[in-house]
N, C-alpha and C positions, 0 to 999 in steps of 0.2 A: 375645614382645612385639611389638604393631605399630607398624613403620615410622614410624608416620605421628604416632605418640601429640607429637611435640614441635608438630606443627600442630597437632593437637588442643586442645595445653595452651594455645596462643597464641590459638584461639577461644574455651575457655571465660573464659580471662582478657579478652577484647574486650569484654564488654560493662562491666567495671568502666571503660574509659576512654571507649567510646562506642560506646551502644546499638547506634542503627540501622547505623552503618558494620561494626558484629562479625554483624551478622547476615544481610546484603547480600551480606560477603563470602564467608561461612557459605553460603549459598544459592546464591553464583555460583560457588563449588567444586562445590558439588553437583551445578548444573545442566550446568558446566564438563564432569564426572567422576564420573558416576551411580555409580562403586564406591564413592565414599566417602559414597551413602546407604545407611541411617539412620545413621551414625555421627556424623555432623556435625551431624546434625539434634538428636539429642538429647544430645550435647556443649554448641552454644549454647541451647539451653533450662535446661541445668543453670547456665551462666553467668549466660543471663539472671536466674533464680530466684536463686542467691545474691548477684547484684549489686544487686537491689532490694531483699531483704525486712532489709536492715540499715539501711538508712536511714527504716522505723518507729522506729528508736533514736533518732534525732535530734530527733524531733516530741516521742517520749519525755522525752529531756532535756531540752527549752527546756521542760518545767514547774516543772524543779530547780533550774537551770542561767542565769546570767543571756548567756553567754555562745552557747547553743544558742537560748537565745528570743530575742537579735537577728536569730540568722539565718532563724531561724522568722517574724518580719515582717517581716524586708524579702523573702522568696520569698511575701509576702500569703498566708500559709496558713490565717490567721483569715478569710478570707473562704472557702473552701472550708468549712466549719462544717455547713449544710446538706446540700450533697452532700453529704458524706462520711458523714455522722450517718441522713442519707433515702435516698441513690441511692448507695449503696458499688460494687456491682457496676460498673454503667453509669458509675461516674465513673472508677472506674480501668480498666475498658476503653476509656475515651476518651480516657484520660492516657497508655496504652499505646502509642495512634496516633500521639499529637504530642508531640513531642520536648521541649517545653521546659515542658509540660504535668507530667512525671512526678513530677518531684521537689519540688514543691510538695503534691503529691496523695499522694505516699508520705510526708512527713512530717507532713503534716495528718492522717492517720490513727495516727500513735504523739499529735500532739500533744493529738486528741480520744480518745484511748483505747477506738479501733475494737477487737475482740479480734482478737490477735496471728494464732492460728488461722484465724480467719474472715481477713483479712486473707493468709497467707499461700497461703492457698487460691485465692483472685482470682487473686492474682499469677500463678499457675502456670497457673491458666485462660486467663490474657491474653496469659502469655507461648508458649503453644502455640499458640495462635488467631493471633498476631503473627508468628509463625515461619512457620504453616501458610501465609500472608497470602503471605510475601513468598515463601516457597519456590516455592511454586506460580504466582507472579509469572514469577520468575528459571527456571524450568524452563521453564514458555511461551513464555518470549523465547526461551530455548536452542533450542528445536525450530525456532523462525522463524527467527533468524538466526545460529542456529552460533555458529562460534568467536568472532563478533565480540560474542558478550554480556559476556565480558570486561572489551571496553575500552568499554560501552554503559552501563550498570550501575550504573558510580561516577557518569557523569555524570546517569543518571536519579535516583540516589540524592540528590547535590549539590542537586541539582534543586526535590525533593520534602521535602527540611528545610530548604531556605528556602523554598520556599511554604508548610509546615505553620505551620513558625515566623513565618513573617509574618502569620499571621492569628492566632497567639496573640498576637503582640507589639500586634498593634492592636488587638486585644480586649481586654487588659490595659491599654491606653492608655487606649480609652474607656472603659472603667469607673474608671478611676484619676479622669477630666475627669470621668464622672458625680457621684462621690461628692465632688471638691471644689467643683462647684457646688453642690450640693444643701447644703454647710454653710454656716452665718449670716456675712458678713461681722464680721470680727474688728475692727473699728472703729468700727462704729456704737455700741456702747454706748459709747464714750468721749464720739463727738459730740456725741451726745444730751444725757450730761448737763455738757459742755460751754458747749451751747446753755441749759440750764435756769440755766445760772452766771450767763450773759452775762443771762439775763434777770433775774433776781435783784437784778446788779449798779446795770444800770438802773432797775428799778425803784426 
């Protein structure tokens, strides 16, 4: 048996608690300690892969479920409707990248009943392409600056999900401010005929 299987089991379980840090860290072993590639590598890809494709369940359920379709709107998944239905691929390759992207976009596809299949297929596409991404990151660091990619790493990482995340969070902001200006003020119809009373009265 090898050695090393209880780290192993501790990355593939990483990505159920969080993504990009199970795979940074995945990658900074690697790059750390080239004998533990390809094992690490396709360890957290197997993570990755069954840490995402259950949460199609959830999207699933908020069609049955009154307590899955609260949380199916408040993560705005009915607004993902289009992508998901038109641009499947290119939306979850780009939910892949940004972190707080994901799980909106994996649920919106059980919720629109994307096929499971076709669906899990992506995933596996994005999650190799995402691994490939950062592996190859973290190993170019390695070579430039040695042992210190280590302690570099977590801070580039820290880094790099709050900037992704900050630009979802304000992209979600403003579209949250677009679509509540674009609705009719909720008291003008009362004014109105209000004002029709007052004339009535007078006259």
């Amino acid at each position: 048996m090898d050695p090393n299987w209880l780290l192993y089991l501790g990355i593939a379980l990483g990505p159920f608690v969080q993504e990009d840090a199970a795979v940074i860290t995945a990658a900074t072993l690697s790059a750390s300690n080239p004998a533990h590639f390809p094992n690490v590598f396709i360890v957290i890809l197997i993570g990755l892969f069954f840490s995402d494709i259950w949460k199609y369940w959830i999207g699933w359920a908020a069609l049955k479920h009154k307590r899955a379709r609260s949380f199916a709107e408040k993560k705005h998944v009915a607004d993902l409707q289009e992508k998901v239905q038109k641009h499947l691929f290119f939306t979850l390759l780009g939910a892949r990248f940004l972190p707080l992207a994901r799980i909106p976009a994996y649920v919106a596809c059980g919720y629109f009943k994307v096929s499971y299949p076709k669906f899990c297929g992506i995933i596996a596409i994005t999650a190799f392409l995402y691994a490939l991404v950062i592996f190859g990151i973290c190993h170019y660091l390695g070579e430039m600056v040695g042992d210190q990619i280590e302690f570099m790493l977590p801070l580039i990482a820290i880094g790099l999900i709050i900037f992704f995340g900050s630009i979802f969070w304000w992209k979600a902001r403003r579209e949250r401010q677009l679509s509540t200006a674009a609705q009719p003020p909720v008291n003008a119809a009362p004014l109105e005929s209000e004002s029709e009373a007052t004339r009535e009265s007078e006259a």
